[in-house]
N, CA, C and O of each residue as an XYZ file, in Angstrom:
440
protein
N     -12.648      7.379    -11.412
C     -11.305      7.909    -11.357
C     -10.336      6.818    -10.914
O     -10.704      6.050    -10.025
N      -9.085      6.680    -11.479
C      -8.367      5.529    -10.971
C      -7.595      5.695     -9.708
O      -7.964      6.589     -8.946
N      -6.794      5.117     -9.451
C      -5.977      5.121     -8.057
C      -4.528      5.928     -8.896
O      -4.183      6.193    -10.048
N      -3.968      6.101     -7.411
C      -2.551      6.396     -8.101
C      -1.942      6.282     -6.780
O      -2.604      6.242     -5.743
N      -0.338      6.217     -6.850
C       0.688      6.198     -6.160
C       0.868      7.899     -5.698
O       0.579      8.742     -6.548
N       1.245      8.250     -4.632
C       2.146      9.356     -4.343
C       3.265      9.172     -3.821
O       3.358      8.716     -2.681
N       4.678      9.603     -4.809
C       5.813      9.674     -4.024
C       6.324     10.961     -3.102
O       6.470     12.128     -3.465
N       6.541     10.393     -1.843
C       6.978     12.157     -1.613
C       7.912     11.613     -0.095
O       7.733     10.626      0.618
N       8.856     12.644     -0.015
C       9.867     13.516      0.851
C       9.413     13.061      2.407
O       8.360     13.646      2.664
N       9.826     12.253      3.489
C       8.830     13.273      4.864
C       9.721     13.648      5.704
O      10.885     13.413      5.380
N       9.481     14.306      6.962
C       9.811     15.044      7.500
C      11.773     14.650      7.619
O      12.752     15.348      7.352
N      11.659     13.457      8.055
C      13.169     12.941      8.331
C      13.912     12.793      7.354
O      15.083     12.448      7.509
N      13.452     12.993      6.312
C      14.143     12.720      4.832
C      14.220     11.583      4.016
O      14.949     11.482      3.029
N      13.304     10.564      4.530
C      12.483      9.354      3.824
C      11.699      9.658      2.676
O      10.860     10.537      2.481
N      12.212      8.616      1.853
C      11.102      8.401      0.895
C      10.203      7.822      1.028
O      10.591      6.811      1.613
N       9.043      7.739      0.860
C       7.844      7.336      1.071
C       6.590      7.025      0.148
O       6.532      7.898     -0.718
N       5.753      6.268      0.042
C       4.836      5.997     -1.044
C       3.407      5.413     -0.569
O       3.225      4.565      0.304
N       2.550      5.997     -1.263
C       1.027      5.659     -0.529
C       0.485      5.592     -1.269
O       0.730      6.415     -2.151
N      -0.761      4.517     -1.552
C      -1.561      4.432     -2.689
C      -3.044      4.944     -2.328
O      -3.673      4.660     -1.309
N      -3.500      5.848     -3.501
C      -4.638      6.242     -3.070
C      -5.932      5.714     -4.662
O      -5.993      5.588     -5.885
N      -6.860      5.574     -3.130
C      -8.182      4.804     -4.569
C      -8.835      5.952     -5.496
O      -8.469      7.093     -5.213
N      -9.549      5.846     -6.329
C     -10.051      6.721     -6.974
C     -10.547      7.812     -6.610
O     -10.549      8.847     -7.277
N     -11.200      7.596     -5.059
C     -11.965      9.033     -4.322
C     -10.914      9.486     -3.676
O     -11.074     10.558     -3.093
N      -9.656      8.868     -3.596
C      -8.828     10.232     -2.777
C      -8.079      9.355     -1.526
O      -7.004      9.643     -1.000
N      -9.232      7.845     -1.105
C      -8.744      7.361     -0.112
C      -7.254      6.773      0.050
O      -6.704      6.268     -0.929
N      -6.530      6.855      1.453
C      -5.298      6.142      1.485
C      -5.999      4.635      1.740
O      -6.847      4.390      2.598
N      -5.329      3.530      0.611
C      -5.829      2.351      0.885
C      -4.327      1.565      0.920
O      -4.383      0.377      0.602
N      -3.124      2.047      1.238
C      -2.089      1.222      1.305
C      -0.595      2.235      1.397
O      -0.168      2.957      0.496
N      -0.111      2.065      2.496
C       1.108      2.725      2.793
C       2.299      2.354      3.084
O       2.353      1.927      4.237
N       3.509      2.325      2.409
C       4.358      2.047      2.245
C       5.824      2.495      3.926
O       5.671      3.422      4.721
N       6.654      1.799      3.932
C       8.029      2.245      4.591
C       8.426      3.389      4.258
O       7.731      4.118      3.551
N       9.500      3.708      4.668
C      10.129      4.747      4.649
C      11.523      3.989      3.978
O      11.857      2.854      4.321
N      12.223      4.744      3.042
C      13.449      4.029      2.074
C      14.559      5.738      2.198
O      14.313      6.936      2.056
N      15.983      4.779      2.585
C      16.842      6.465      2.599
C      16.664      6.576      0.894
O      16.222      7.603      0.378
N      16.963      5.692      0.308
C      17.091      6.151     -1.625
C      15.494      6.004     -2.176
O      14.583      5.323     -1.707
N      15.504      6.802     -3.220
C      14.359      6.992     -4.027
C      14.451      6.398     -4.958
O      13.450      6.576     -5.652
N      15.199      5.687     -5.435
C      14.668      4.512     -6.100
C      14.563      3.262     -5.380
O      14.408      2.240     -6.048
N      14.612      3.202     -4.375
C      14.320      1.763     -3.500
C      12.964      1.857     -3.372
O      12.176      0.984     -3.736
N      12.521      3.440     -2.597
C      10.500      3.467     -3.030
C       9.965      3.302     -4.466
O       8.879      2.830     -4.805
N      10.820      3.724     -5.132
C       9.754      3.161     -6.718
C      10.320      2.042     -7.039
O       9.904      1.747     -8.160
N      11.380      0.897     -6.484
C      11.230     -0.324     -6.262
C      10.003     -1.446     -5.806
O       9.414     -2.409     -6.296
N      10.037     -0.335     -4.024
C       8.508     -0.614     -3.655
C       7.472     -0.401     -3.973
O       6.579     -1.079     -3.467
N       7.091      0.769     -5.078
C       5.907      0.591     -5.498
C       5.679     -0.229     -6.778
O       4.602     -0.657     -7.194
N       7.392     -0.420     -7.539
C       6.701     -1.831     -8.520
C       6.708     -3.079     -7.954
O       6.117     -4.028     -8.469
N       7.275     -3.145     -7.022
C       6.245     -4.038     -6.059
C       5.634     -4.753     -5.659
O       5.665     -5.967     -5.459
N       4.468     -3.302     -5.393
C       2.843     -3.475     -4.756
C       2.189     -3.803     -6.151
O       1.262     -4.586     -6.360
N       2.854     -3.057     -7.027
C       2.168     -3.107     -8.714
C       2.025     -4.439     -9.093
O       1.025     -4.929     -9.617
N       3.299     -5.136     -8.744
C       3.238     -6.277     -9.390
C       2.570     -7.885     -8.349
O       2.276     -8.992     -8.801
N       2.526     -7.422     -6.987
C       2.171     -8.347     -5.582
C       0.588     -8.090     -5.769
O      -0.184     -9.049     -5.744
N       0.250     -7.127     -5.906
C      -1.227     -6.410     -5.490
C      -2.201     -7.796     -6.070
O      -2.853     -8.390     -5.212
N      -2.269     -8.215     -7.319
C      -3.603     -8.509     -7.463
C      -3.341     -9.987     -6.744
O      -4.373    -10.617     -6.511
N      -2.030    -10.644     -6.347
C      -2.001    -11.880     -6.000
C      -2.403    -11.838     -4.274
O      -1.685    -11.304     -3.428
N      -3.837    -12.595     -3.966
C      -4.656    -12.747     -2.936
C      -3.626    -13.600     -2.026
O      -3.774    -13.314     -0.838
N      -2.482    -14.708     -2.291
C      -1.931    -15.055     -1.026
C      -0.932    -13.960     -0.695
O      -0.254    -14.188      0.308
N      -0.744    -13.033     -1.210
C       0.494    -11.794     -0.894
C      -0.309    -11.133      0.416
O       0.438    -10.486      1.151
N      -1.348    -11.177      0.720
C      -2.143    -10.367      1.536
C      -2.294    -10.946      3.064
O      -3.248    -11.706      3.230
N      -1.508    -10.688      4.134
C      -1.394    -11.358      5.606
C      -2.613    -10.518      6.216
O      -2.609     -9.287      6.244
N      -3.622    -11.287      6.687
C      -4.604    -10.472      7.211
C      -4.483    -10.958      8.384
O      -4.390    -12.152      8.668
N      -4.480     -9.674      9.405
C      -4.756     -9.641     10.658
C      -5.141     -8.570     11.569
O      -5.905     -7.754     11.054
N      -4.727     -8.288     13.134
C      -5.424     -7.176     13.460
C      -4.183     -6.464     14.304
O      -3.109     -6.937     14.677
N      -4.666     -5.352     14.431
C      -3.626     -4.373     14.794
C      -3.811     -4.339     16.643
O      -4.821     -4.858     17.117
N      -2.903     -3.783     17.453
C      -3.024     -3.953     18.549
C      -4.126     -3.172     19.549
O      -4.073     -3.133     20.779
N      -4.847     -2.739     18.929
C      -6.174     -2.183     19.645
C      -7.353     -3.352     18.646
O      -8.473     -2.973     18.305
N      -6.938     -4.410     18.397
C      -7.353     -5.585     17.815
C      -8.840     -5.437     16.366
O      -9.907     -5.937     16.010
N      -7.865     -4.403     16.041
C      -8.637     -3.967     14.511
C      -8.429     -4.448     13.526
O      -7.256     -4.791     13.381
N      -9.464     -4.757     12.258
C      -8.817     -5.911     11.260
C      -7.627     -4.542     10.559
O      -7.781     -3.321     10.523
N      -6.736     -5.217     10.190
C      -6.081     -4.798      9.116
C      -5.082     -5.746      8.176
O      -5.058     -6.900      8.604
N      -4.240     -5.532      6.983
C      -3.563     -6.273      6.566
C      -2.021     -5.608      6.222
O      -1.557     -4.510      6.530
N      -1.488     -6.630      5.528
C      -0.090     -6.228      5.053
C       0.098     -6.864      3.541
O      -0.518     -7.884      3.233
N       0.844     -6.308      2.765
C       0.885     -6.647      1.341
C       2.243     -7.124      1.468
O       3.166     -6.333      1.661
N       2.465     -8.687      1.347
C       4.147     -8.661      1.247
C       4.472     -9.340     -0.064
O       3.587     -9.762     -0.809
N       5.910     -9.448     -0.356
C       6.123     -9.671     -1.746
C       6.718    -11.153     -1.811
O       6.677    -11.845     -0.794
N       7.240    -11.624     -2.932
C       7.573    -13.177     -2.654
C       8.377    -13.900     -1.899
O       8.440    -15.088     -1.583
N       9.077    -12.789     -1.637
C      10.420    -13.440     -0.148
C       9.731    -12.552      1.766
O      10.325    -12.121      2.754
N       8.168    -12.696      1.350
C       7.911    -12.020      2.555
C       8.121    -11.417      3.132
O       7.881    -11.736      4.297
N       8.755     -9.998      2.901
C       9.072     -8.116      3.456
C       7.657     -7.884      2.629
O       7.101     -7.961      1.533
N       7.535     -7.578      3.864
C       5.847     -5.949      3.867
C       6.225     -4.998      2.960
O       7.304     -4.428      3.125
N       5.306     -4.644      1.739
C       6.000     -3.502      1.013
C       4.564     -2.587      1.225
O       4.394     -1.731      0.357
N       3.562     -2.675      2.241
C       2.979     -2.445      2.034
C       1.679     -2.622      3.436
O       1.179     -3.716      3.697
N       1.342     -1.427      4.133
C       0.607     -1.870      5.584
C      -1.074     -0.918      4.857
O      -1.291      0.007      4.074
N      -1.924     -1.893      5.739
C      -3.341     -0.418      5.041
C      -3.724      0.092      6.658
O      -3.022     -0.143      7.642
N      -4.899      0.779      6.654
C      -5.358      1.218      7.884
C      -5.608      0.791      8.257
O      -5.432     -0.351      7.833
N      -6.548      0.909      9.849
C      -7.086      0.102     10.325
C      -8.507     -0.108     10.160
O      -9.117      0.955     10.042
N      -9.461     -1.490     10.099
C     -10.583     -1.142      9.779
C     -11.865     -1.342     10.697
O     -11.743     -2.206     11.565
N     -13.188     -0.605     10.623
C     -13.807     -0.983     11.667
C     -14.693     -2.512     11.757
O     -15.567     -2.792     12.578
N     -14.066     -3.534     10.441
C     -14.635     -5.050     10.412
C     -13.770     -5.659      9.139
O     -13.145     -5.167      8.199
N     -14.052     -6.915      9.585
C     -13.168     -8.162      8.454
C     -14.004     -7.651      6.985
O     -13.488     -7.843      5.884
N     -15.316     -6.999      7.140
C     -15.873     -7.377      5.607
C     -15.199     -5.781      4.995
O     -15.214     -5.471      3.804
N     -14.619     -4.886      6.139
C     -14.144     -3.048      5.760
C     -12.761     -3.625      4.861
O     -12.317     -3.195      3.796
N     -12.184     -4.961      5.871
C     -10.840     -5.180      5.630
C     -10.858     -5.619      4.388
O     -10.150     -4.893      3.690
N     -11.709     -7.120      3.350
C     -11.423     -7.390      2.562
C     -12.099     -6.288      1.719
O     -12.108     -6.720      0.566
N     -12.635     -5.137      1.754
C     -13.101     -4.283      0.750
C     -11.805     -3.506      0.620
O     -11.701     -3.265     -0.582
N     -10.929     -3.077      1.165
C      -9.792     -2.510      1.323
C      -8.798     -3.581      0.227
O      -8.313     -3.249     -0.855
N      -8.727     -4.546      0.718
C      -8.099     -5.555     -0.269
C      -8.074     -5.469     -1.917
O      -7.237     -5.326     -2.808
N      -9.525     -5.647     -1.779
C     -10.226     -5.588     -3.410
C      -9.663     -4.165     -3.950
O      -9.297     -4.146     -5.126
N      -9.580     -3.166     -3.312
C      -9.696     -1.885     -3.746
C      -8.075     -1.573     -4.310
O      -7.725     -1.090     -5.386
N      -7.176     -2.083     -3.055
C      -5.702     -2.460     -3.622
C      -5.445     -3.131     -5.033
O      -4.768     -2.659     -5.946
N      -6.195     -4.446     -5.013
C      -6.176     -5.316     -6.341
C      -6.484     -4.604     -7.368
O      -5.800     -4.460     -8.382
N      -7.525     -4.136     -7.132
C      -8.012     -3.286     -7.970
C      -7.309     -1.795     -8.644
O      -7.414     -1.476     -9.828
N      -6.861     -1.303     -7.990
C      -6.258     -0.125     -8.256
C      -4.413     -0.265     -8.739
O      -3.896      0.057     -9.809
N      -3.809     -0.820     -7.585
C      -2.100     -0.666     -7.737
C      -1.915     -1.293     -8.762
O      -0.949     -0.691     -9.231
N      -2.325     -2.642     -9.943
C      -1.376     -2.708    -11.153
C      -1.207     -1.133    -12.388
O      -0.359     -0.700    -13.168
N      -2.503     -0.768    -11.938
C      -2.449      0.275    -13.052
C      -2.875      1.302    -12.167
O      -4.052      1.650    -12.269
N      -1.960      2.012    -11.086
C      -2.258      3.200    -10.598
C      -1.182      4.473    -11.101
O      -0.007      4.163    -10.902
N      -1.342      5.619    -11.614
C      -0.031      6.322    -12.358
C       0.677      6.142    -10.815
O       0.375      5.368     -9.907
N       1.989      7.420    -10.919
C       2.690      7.787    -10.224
C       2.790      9.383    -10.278
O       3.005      9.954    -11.347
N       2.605     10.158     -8.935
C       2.191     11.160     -8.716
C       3.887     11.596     -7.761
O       3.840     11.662     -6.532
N       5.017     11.808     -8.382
C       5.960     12.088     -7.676
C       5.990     13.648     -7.419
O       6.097     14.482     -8.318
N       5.850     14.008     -5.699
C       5.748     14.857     -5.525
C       7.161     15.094     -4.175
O       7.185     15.838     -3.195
N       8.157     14.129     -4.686
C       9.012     14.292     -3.706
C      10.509     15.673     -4.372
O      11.432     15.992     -3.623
């Protein structure tokens, strides 16, 4: 099953966008944007940043967990993943991004 984007609404009235892998997982989550086309800005993007490996800042989060950030060519984050429980969880997370966001549909449910 492939990945796909979800656009949607949240509570404060942000737009928002999250990419999910084929089983369902969140493998990459986006900002919050007041306009809705600034998030499907950000998700062409991740579409178009995703498969390029130096776009990817790997590091760890402050309970010192691997995680990364997807940024684009002028370096803004369009793009944070979870946290993981090892460097080899983190670059499988990576691959799975590469793998999925050039050709993930769009699931606008905002």
């Amino acid at each position: 099953m492939a990945g796909k984007f979800e656009l949607y609404e949240d509570r404060a009235g942000e737009y928002r966008f999250r990419l999910k892998a084929g089983n369902g997982e969140i493998i990459l989550t986006g900002e919050g944007y007041k306009q809705k086309a600034s998030a499907e800005n950000g998700i062409a993007s991740v579409r178009t940043n995703a498969p390029l490996d130096t776009r990817y800042e790997r590091k760890t989060n402050a309970a010192g967990k691997p995680m990364f950030n997807l940024k684009a060519s002028n370096g803004q984050v369009i793009g944070t993943s979870e946290a993981y429980s090892s460097e080899a969880a983190r670059e499988n997370g990576i691959a799975s991004v590469k793998a999925n966001a050039p050709d993930a549909r769009l699931n606008d449910q905002s």
